[in-house]
DRENDO-1510 file (C-alpha; in Angstrom, 1 decimal, always signed):
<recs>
REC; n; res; u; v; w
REC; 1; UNK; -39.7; -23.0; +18.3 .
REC; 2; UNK; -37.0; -20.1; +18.7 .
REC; 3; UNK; -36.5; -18.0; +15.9 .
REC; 4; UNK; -34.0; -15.7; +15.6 .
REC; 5; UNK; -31.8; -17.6; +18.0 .
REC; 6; UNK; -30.3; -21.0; +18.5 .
REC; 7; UNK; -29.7; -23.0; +21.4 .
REC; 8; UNK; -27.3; -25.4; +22.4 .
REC; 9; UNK; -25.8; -27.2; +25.6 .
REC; 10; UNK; -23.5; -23.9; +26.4 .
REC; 11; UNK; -26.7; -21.5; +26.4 .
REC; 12; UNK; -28.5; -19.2; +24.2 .
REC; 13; UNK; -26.5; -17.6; +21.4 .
REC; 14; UNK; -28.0; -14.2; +19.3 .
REC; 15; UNK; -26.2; -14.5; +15.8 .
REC; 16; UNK; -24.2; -11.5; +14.7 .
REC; 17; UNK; -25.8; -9.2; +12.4 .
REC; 18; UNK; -24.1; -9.4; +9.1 .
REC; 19; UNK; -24.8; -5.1; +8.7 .
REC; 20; UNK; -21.5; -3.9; +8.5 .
REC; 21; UNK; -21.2; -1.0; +11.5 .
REC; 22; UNK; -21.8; +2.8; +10.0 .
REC; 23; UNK; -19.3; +5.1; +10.8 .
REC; 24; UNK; -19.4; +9.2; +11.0 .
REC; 25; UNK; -21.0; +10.4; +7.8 .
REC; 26; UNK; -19.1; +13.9; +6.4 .
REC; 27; UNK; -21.9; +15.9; +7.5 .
REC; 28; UNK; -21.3; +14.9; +10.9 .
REC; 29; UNK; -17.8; +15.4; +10.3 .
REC; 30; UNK; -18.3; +18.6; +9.3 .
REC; 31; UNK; -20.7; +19.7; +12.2 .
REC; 32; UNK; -17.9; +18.3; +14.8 .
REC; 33; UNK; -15.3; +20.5; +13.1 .
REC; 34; UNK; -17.5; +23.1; +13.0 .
REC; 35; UNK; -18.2; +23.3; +16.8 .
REC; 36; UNK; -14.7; +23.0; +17.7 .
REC; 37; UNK; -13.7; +26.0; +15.0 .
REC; 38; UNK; -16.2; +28.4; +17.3 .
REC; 39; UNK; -14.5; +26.8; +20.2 .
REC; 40; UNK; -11.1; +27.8; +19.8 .
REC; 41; UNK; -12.6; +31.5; +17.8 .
REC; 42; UNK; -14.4; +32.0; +21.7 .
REC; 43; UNK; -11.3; +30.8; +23.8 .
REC; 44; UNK; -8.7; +32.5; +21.0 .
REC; 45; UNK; -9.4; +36.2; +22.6 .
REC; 46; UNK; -9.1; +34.5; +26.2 .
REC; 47; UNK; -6.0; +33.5; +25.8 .
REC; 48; UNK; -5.0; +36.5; +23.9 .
REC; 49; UNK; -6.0; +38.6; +27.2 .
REC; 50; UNK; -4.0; +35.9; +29.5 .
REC; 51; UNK; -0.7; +35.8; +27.3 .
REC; 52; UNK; -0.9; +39.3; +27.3 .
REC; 53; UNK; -1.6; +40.5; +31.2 .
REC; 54; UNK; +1.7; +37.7; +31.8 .
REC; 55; UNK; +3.5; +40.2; +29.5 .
REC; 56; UNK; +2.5; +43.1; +31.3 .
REC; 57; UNK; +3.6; +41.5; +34.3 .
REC; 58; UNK; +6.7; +40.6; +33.1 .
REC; 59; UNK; +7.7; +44.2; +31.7 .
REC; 60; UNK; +6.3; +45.6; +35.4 .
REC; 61; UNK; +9.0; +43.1; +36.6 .
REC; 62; UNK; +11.5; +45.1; +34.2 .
REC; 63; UNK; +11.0; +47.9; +35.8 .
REC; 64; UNK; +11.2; +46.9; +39.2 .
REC; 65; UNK; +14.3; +45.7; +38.7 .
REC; 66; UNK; +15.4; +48.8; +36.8 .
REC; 67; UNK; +14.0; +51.3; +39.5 .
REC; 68; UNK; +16.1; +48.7; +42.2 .
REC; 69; UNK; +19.5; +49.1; +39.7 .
REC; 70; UNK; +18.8; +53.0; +39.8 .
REC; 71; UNK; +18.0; +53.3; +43.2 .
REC; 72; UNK; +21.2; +51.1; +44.6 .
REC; 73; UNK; +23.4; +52.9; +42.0 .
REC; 74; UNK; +22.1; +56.1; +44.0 .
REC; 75; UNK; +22.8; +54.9; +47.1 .
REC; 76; UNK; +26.2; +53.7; +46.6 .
REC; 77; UNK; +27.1; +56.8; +44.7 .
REC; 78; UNK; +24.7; +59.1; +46.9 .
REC; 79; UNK; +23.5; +60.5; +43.4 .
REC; 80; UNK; +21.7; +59.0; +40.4 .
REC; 81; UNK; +23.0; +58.4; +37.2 .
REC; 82; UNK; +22.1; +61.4; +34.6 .
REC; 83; UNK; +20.0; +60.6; +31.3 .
REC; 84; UNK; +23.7; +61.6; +29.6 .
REC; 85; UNK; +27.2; +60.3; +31.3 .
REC; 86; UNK; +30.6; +60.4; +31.0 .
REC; 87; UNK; +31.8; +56.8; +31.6 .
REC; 88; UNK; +35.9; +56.4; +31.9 .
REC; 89; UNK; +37.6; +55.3; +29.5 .
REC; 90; UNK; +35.6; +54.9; +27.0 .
REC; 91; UNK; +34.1; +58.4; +27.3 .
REC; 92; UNK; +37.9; +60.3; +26.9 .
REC; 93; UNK; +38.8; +58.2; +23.9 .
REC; 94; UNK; +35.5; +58.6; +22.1 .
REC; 95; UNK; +35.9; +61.9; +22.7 .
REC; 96; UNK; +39.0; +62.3; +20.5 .
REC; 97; UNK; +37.6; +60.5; +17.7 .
REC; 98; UNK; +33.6; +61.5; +17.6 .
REC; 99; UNK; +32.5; +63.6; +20.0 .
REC; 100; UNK; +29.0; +62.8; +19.5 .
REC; 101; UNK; +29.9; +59.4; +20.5 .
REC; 102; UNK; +31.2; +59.8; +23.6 .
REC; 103; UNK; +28.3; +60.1; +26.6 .
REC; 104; UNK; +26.2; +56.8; +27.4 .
REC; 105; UNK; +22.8; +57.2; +29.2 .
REC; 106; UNK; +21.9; +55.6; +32.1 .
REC; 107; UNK; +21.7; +52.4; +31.0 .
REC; 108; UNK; +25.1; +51.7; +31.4 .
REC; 109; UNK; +26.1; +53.1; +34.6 .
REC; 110; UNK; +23.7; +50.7; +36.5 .
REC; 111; UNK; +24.4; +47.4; +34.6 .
REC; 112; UNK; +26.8; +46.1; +37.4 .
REC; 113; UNK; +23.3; +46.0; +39.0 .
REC; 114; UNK; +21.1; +44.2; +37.3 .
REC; 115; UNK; +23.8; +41.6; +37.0 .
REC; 116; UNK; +25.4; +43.2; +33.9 .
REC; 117; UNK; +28.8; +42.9; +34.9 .
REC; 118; UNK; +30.4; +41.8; +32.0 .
REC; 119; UNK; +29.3; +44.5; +30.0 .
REC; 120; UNK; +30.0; +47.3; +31.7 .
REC; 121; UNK; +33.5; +46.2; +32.1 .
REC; 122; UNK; +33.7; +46.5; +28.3 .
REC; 123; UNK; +33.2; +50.4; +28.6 .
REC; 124; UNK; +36.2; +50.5; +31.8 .
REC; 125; UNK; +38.6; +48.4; +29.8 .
REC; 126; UNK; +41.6; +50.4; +29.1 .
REC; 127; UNK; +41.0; +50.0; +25.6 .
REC; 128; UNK; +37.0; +50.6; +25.5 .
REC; 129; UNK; +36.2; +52.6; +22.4 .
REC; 130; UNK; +39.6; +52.6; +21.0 .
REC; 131; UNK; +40.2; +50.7; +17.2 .
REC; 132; UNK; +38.5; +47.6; +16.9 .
REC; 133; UNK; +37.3; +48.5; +20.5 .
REC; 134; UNK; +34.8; +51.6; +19.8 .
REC; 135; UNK; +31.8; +50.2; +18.7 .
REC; 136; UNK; +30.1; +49.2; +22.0 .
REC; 137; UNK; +27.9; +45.7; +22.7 .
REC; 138; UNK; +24.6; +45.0; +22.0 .
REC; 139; UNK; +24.1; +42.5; +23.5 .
REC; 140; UNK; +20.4; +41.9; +24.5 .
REC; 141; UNK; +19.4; +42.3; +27.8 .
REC; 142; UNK; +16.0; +40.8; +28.9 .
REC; 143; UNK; +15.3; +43.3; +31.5 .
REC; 144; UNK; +15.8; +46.1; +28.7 .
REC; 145; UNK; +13.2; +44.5; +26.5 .
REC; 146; UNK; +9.2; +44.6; +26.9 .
REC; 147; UNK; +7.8; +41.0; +26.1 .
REC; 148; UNK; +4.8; +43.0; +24.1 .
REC; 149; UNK; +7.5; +44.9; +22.4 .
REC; 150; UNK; +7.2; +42.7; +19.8 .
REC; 151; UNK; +7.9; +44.6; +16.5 .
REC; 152; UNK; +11.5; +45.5; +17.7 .
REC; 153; UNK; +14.2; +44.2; +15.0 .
REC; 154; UNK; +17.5; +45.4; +16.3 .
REC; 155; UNK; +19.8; +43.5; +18.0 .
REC; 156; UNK; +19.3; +45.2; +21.6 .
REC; 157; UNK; +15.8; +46.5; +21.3 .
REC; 158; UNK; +15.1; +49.0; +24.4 .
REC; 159; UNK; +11.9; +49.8; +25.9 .
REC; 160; UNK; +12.2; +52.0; +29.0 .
REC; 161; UNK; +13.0; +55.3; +29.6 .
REC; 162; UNK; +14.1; +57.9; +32.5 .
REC; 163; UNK; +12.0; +60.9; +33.9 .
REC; 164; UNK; +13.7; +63.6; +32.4 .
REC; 165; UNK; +12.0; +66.9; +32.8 .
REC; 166; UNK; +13.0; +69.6; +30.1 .
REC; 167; UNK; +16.0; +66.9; +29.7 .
REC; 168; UNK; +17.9; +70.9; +29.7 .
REC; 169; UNK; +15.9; +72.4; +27.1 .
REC; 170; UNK; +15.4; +74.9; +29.6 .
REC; 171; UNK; +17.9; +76.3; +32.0 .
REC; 172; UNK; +18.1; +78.1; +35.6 .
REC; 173; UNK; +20.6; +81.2; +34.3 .
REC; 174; UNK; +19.9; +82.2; +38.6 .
REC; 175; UNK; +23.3; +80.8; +39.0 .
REC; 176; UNK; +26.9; +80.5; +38.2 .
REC; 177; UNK; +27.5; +79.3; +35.6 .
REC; 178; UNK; +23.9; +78.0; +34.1 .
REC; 179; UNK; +22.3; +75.1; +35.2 .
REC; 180; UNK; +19.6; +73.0; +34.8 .
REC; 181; UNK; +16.1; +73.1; +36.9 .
REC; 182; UNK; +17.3; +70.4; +39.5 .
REC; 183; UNK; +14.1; +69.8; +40.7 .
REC; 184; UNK; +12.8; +69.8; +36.4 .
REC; 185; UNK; +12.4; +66.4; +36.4 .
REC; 186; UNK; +13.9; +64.0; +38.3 .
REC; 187; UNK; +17.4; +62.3; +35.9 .
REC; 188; UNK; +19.2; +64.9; +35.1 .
REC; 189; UNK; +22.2; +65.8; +32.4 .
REC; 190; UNK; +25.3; +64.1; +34.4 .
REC; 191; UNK; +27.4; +65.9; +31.5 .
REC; 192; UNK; +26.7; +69.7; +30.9 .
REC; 193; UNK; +28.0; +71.5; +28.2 .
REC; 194; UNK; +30.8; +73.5; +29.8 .
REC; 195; UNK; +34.4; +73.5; +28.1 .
REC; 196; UNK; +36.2; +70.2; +28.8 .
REC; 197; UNK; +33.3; +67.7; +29.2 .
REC; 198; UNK; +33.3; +64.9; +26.6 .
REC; 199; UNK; +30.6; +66.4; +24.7 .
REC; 200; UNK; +31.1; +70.5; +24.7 .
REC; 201; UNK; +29.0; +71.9; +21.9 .
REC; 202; UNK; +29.9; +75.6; +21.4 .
REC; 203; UNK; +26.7; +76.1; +19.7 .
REC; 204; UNK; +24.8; +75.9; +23.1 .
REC; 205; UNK; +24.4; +78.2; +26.2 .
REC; 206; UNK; +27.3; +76.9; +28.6 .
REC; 207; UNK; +25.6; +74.9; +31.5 .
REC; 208; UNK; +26.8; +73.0; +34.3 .
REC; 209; UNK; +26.4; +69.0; +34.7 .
REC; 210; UNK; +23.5; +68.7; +36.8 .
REC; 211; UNK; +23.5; +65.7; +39.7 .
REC; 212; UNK; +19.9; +64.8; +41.2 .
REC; 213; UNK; +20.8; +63.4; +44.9 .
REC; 214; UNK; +18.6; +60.4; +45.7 .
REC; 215; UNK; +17.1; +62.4; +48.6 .
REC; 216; UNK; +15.9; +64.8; +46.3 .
REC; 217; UNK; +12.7; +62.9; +45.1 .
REC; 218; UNK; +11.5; +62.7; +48.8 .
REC; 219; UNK; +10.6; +67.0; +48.5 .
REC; 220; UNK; +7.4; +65.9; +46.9 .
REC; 221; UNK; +7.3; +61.9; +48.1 .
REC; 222; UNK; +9.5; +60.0; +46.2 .
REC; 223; UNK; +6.1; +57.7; +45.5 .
REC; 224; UNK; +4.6; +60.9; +44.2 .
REC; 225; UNK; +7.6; +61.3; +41.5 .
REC; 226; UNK; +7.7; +59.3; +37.8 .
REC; 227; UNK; +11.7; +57.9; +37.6 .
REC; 228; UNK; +11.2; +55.3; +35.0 .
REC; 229; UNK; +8.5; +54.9; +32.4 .
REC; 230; UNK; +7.8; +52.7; +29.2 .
REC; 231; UNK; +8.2; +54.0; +26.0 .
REC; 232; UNK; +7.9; +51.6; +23.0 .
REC; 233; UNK; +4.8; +52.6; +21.2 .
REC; 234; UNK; +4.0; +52.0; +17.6 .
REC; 235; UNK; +5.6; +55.2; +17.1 .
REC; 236; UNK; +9.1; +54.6; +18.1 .
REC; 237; UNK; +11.5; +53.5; +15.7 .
REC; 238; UNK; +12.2; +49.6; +16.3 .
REC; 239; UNK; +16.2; +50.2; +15.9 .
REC; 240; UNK; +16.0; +51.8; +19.5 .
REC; 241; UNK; +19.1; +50.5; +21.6 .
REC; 242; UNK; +19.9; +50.4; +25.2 .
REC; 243; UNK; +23.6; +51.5; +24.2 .
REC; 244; UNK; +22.4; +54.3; +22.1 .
REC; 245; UNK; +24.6; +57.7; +22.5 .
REC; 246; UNK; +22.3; +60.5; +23.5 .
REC; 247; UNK; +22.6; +64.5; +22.7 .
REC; 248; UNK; +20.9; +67.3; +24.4 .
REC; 249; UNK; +17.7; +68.5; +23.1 .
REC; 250; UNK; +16.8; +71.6; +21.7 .
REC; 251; UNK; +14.2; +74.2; +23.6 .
REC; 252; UNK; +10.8; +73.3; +22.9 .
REC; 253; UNK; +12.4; +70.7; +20.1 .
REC; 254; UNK; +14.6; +67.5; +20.1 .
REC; 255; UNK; +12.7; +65.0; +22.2 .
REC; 256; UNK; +15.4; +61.8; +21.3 .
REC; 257; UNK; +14.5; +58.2; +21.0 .
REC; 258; UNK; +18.3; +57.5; +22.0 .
REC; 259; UNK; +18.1; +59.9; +25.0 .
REC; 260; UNK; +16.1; +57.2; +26.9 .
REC; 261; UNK; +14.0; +60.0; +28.8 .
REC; 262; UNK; +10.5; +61.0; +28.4 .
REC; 263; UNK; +10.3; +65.2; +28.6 .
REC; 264; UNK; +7.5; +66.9; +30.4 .
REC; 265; UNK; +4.8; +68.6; +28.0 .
REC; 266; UNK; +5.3; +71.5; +25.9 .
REC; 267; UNK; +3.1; +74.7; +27.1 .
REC; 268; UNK; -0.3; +74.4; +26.7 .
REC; 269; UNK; -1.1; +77.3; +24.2 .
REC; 270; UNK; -4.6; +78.1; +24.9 .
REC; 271; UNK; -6.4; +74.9; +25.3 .
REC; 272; UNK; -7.5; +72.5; +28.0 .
REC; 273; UNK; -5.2; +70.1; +29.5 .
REC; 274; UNK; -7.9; +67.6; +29.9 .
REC; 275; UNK; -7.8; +67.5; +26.1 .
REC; 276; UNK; -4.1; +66.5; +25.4 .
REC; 277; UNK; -3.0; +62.5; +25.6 .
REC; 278; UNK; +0.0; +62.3; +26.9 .
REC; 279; UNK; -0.1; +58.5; +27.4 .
REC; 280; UNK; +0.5; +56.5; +24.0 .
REC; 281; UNK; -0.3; +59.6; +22.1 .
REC; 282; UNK; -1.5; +59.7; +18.6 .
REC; 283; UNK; -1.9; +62.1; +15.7 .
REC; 284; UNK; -5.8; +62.7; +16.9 .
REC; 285; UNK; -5.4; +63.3; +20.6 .
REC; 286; UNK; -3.8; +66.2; +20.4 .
REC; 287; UNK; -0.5; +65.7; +21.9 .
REC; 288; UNK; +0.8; +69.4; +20.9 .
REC; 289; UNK; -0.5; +72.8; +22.6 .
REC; 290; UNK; -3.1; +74.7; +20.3 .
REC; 291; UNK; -1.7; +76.8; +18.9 .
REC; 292; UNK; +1.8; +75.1; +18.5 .
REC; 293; UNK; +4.8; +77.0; +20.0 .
REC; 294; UNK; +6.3; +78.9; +16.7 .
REC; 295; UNK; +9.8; +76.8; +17.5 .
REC; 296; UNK; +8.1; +73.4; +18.4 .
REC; 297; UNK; +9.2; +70.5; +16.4 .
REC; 298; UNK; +6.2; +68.7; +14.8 .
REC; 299; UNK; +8.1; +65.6; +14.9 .
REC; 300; UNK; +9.1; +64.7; +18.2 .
REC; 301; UNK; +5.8; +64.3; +20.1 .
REC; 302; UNK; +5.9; +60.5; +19.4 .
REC; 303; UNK; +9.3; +60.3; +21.8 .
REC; 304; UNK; +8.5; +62.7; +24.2 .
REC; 305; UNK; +5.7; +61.1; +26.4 .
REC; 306; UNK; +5.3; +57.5; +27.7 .
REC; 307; UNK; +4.1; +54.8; +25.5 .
REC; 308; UNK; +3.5; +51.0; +24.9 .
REC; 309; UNK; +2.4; +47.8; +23.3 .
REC; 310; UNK; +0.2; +47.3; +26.3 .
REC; 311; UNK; -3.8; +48.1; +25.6 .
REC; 312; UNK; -4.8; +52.5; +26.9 .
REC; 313; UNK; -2.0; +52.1; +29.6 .
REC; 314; UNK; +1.9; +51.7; +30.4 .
REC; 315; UNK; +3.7; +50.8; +32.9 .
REC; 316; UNK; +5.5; +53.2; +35.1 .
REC; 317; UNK; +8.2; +52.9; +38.6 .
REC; 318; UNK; +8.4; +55.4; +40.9 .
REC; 319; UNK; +11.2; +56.9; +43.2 .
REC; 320; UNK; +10.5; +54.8; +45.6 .
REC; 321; UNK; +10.8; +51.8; +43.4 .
REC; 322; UNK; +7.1; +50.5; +43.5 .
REC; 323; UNK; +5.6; +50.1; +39.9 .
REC; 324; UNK; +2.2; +50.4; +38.8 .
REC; 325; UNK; +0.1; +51.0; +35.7 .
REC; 326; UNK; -1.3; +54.4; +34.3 .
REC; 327; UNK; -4.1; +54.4; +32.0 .
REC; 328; UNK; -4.2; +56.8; +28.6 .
REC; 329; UNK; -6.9; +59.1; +30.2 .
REC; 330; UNK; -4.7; +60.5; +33.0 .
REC; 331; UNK; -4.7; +64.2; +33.2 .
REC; 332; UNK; -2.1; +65.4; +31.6 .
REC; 333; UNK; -1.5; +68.3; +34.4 .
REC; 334; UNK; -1.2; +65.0; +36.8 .
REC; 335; UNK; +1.4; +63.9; +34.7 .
REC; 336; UNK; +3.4; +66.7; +34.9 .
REC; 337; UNK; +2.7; +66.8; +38.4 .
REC; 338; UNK; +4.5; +63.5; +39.2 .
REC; 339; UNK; +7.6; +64.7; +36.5 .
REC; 340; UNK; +8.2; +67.5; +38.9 .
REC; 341; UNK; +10.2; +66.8; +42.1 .
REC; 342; UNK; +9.9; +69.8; +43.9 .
REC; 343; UNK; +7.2; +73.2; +43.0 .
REC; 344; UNK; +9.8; +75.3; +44.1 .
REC; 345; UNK; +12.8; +75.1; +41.5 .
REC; 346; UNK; +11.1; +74.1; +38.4 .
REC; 347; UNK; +11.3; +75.8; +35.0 .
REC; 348; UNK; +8.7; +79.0; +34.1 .
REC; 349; UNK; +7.3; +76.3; +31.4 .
REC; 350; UNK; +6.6; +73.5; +33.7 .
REC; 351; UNK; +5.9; +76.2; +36.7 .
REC; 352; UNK; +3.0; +77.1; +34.3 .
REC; 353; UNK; +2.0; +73.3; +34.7 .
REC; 354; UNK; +1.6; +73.7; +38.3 .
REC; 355; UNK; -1.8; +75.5; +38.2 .
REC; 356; UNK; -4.7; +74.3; +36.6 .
REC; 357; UNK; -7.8; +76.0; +35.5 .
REC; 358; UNK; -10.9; +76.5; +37.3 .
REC; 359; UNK; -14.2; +77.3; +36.9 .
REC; 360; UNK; -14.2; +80.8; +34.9 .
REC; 361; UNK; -10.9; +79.5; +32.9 .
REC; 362; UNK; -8.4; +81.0; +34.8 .
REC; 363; UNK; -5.3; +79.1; +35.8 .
REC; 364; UNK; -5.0; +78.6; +39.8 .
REC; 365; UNK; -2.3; +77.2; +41.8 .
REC; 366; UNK; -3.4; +73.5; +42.7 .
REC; 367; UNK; -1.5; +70.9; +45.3 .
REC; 368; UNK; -0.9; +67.7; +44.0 .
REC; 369; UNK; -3.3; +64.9; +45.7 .
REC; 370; UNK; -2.3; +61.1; +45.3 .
REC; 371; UNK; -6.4; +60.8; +44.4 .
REC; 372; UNK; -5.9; +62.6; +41.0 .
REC; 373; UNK; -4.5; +59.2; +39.9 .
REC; 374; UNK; -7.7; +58.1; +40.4 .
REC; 375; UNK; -9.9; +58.2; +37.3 .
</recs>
């Protein structure tokens, strides 16, 4: 006898319990949600890294292709564009109506290459910044824009900016009349401040439009010399254009958001230069001498050095167009080192820059070695 079980002529059948089948209970439920919740909180900062080093490649990317538009702008013109131009005709009829309107920076000069063409055409139509005319685009332009940039709110946010030495806070009155340091820096004022140029402020010394010829960077190695840097730190204002309309900088003051340049250091004072941050700067790293010049400005520190969204580093292009990254710890006598294009025609300020301290505290002359990049 089979209990349990019943048999007929197709075979032995097991009946089906009548136990309905238990499903998940909540506190498995709860475990399972659990385990994926500490999941996703351990692969959240992964992907945080990832999204963020393809952001950093993509604004090294901008660069390149900003350093290649600069560079072929220099070659076709056998000079590079200044940090402040005079672009016709939208320059002469500004001119008339707001002086302080008239100069563009470099970003517009080299838009027909970065396949701008269309708006730079705007600024050489005959009636470019006349009437309805005189506001100029803004357009945004990817290659203008850091992806990590991400707290920008204007219509054109801009994130890069120009080597600019002194950017003619200082000038060379060993000639006739005044110029700039040519070798102070490496993108010059295109402009000047001489009577007739679009922009002639009889406040300031008279100096002539300075013109940096692209074989210039090569006097120290043009892969020795900073030409284009990021500066979009927490500190910049977010309403920062790439059709902004710069003005020249005061001495030792006047370091402009809207002059797209990064200015070398102010003097040191009587401190160490291993102490000052001049990459992403804040408040606590000291990025003023000690003591502070008497006519410094306070407020400008924030848009006078290089900066980013990107974790202790930014990315930078050199003169001969190959970018790389530099971290916040880099000496900031290096730094000046690679703003300065040649030792021999610098300003007393920077000149001061070229020596470093050694042992006993004395300042030395020093020559620049690519391993000082090395930290």
């Amino acid at each position: 006898m089979f209990f349990g079980a019943s048999f007929s002529g197709s075979g032995l059948h097991t009946p089906r319990s009548s136990r309905p089948r238990r499903g998940m209970t909540i506190v498995e439920l709860l475990v399972v949600i659990a385990i994926i919740a500490i999941l996703v909180g351990l692969m959240f900062p992964v992907l945080q890294v990832a999204r963020e080093s393809a952001r950093r490649s993509t604004c090294a990317n901008n660069l390149k292709q900003l350093a290649l538009g600069l560079t072929t702008y220099g070659e076709a013109r056998k000079v590079l564009p200044g940090w402040r131009n005079a672009i016709q005709p939208y320059s002469s009829a500004r001119s008339q109506s707001d002086p302080k309107l008239a100069a563009v920076s470099w970003t517009i000069p080299i838009l027909p290459y970065i396949e701008e063409q269309a708006i730079h055409d705007w600024y050489t139509a005959s009636t470019a910044g006349q009437g309805s005319e005189a506001a100029p685009p803004r357009a945004a332009i990817r290659s203008y824009r850091c992806p990590s940039h991400v707290l920008a709110t204007g219509p054109a946010p801009f994130s890069y900016a120009v080597n600019g030495g002194s950017g003619a806070e200082t000038l060379d009155d060993r000639t006739t009349p005044t110029a700039q340091y040519a070798a102070d820096g490496l993108i010059l004022d295109a402009v000047g401040n001489l009577p007739g140029t679009p922009l002639f402020d009889s406040s300031r010394p008279h100096y002539a439009a300075g013109e940096t010829a692209t074989k210039n960077p090569a006097a120290d190695g043009a892969g020795q010399t900073l030409l284009l840097t990021e500066r979009s730190g927490p500190a910049m204002p977010p309403d920062v254009t790439w059709s902004a309309n710069p003005r020249v900088p005061r001495e030792r003051r006047g370091a402009l958001p809207e002059n797209h340049a990064v200015l070398h250091p102010l003097p040191i004072g009587s401190g160490w230069r291993t102490e000052i941050q001049v990459i992403n700067p804040t408040a606590d790293t000291r990025p003023l001498p000690s003591p502070v010049p008497g006519n410094a400005d306070l407020d400008d520190w924030p848009f006078r050095y290089p900066s980013s969204r990107h974790p202790s580093a930014v990315n930078v292009a050199f003169a001969d167009g190959h970018v790389r990254v530099i971290r916040n710890g880099i000496d900031a006598w290096v730094y000046c080192q690679l703003l300065s294009s040649d030792s021999k025609a610098v300003s007393a300020g920077v000149a001061d820059w070229q020596q470093r301290f050694d042992a006993s505290g004395a300042l030395v002359p020093y020559s620049f070695s690519i391993d000082d990049l090395v930290r």
